[in-house]
N, CA and C of each residue as an Amber inpcrd file, in Angstrom:
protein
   282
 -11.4720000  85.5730000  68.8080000 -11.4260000  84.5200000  67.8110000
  -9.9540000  84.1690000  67.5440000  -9.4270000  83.1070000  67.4860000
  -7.9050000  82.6560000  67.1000000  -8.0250000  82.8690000  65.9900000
  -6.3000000  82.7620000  65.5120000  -6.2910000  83.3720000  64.1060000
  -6.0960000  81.8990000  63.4300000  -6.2970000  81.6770000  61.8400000
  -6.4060000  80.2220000  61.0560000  -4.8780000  80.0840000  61.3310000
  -5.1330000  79.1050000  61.1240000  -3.5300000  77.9840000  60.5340000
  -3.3620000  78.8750000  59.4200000  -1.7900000  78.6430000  59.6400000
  -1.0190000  79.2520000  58.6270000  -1.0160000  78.5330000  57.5920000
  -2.1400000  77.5640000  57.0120000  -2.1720000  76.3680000  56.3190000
  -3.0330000  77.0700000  55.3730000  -4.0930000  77.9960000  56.2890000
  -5.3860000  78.7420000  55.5640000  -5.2640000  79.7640000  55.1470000
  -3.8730000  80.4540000  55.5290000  -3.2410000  81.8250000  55.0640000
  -2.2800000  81.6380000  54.2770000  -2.2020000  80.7960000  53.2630000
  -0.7010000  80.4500000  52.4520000  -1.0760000  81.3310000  51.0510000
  -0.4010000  82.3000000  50.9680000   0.1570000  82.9650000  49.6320000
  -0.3960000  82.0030000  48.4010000  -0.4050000  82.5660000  47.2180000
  -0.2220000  81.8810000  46.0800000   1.1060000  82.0860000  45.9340000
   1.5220000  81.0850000  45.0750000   3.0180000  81.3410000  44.8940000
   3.2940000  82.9800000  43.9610000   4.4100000  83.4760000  43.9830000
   4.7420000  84.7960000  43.1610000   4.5750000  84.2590000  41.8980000
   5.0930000  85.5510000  40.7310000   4.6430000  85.3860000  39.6020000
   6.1740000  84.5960000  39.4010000   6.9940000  85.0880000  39.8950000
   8.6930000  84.5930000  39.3360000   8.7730000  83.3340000  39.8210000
   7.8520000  82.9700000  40.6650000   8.3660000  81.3100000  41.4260000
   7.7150000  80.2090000  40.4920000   6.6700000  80.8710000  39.6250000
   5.8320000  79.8520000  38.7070000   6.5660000  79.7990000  37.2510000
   6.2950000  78.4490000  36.5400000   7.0760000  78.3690000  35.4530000
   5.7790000  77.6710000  34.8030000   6.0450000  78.2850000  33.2300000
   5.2210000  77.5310000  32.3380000   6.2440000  77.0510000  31.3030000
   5.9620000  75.9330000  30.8700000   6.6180000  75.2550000  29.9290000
   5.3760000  74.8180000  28.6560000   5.9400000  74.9320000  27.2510000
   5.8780000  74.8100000  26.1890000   6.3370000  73.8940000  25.6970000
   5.4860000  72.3590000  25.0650000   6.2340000  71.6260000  24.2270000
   5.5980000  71.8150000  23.3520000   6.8330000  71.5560000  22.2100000
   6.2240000  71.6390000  20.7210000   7.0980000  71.1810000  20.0830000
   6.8960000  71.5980000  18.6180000   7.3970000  70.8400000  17.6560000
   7.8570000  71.9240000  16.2580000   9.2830000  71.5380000  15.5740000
   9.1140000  72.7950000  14.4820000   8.8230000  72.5910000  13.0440000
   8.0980000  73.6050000  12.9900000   7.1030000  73.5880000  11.3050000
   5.5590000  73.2440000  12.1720000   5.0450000  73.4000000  13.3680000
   3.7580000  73.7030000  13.8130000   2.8830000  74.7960000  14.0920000
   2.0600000  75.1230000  13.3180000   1.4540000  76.1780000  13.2560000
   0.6670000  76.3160000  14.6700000   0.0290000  75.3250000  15.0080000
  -0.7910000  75.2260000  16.3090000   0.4710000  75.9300000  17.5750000
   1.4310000  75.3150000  17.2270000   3.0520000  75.5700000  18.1680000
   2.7740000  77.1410000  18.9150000   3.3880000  77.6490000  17.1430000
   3.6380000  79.1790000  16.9130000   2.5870000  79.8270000  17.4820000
   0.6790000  79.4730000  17.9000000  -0.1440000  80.4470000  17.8080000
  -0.0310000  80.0950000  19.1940000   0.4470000  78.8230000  19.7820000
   0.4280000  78.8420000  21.4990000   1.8110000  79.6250000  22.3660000
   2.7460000  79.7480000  21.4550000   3.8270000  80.3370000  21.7460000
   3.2240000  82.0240000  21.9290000   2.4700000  82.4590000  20.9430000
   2.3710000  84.2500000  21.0210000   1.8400000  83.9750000  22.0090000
   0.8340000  83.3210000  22.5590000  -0.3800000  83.7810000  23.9840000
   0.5900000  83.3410000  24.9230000   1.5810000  81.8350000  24.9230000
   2.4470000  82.1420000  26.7120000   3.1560000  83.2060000  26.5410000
   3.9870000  83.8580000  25.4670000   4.8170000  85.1670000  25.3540000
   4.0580000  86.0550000  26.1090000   2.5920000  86.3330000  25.5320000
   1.8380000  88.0070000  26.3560000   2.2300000  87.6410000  27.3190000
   0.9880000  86.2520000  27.9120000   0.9180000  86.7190000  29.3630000
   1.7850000  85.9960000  29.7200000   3.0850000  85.4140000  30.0850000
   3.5150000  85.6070000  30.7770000   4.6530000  86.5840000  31.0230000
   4.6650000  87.1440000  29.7100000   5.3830000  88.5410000  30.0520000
   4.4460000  89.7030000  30.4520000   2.9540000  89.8230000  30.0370000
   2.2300000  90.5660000  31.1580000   2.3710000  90.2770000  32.7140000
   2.4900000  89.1880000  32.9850000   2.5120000  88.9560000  34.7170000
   3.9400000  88.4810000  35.2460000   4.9730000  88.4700000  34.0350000
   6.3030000  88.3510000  35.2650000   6.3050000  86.9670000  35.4920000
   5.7690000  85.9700000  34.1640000   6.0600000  84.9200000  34.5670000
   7.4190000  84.1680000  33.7370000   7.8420000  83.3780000  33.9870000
   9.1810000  82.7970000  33.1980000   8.7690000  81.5800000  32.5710000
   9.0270000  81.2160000  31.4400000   8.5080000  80.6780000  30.4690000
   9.6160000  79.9750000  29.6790000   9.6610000  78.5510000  29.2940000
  10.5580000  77.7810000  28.9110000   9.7460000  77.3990000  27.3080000
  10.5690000  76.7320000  26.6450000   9.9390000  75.7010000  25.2310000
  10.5920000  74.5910000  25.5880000  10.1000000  73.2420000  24.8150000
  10.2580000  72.1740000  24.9320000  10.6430000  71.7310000  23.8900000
  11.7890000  70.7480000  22.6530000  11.1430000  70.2890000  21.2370000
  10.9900000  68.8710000  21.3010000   9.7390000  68.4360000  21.0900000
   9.6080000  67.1990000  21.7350000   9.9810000  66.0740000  20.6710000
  10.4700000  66.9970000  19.5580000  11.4410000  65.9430000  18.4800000
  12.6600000  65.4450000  19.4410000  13.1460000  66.0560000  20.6900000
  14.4560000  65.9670000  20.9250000  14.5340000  65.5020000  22.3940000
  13.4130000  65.0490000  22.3380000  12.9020000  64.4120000  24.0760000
  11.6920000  63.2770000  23.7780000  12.7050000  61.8540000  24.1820000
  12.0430000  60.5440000  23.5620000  10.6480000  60.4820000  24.6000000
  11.0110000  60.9310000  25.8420000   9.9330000  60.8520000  26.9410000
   8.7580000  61.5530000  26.9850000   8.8760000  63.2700000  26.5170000
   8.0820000  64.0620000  26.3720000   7.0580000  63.2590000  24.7080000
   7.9890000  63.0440000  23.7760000   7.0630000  62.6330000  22.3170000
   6.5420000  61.2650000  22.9840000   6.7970000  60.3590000  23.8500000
   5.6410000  59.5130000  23.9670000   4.7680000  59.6850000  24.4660000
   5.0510000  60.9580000  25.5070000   3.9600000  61.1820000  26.6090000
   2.7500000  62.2690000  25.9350000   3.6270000  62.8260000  24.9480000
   2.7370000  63.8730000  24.5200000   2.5680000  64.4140000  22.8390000
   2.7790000  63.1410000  22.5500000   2.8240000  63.3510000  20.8920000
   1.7060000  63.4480000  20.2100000   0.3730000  63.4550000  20.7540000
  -0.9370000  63.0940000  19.7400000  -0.9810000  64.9100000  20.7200000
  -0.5750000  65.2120000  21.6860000  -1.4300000  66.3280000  21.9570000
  -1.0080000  67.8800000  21.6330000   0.7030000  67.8880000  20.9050000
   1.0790000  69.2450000  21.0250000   0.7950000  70.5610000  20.1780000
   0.4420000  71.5900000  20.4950000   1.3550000  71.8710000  21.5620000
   0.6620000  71.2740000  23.2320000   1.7370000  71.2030000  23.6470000
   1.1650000  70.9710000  25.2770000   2.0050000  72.6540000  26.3870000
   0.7470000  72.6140000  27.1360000   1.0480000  73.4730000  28.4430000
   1.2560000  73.1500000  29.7200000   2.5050000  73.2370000  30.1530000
   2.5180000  73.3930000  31.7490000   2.6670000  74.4650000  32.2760000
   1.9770000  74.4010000  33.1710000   2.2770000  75.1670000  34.5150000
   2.7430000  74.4430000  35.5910000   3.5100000  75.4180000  36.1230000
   4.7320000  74.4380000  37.4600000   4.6060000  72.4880000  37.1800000
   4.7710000  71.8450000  35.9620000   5.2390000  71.0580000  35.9100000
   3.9480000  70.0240000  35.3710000   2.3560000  70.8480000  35.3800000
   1.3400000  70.2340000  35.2530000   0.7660000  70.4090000  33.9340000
   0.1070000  69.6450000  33.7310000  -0.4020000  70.1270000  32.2490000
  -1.2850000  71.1170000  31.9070000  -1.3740000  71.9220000  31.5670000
  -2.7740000  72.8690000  31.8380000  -3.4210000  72.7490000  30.4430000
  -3.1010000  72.8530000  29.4280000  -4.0170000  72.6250000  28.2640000
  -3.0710000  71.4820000  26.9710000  -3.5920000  71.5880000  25.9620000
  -3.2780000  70.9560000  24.8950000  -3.8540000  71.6520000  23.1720000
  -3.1820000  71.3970000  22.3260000  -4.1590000  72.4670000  21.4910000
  -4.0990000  73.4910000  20.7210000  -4.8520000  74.3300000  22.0180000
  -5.0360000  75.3590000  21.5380000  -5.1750000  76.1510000  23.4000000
  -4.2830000  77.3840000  23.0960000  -4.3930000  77.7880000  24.7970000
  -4.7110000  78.9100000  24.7590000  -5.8940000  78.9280000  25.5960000
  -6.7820000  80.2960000  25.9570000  -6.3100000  81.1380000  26.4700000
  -6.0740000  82.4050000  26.2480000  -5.4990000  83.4960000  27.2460000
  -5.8630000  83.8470000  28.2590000  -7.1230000  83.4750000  28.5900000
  -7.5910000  84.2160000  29.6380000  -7.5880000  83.2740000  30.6680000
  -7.6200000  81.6440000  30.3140000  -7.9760000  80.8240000  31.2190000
  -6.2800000  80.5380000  31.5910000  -5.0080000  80.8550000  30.8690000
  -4.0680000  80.8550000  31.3190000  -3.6190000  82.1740000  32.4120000
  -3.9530000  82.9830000  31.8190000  -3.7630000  84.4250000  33.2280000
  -4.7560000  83.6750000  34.4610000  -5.5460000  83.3450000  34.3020000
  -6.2140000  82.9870000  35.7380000  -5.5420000  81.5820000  36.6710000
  -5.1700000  80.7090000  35.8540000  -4.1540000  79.6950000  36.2510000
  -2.7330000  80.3480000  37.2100000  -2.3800000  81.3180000  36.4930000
  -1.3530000  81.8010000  36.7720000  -1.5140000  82.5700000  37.8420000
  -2.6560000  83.1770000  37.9430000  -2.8130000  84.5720000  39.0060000
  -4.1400000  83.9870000  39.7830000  -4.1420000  82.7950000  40.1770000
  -4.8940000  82.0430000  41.2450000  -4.7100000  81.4780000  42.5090000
């Protein structure tokens, strides 16, 4: 049997190559309770983790002002809200 394309054998990326980003806002309570859950996990899995203040980014508050806090992962949005822990470890470690 030949072996797959190396297309069908591609790694997930590492935990250090993925970035989650945090926008928010200060005096938000919703902020603060999405900030403790990216803190665990991505300090459970070795991931690197940025904040955003989208008072101080005209592009981010138009793009994302009715929804924060907002979540990315590597640059995508993954939630809004309110962010699940568990459905973020699986994002991350997928």
């Amino acid at each position: 049997m030949a072996d797959m394309s190396p297309i069908f054998r591609r790694k997930p990326p590492a935990p250090q190559d993925r970035l989650v980003t945090l926008i928010r806002k200060p005096g938000c309570h919703l902020c603060d309770d999405a900030q403790l859950v990216v803190e665990k996990v991505c300090a459970d899995l070795g991931v690197p983790w940025e904040q955003k203040d989208i008072t101080q980014d005209p592009e981010l508050h138009d793009q994302y002002w009715e929804q924060i806090p907002v979540v990315l992962v590597d640059g995508a949005q993954h939630t809004f809200w309110r962010v699940n822990e568990d459905r973020l470890r699986k994002a991350l470690t997928d």
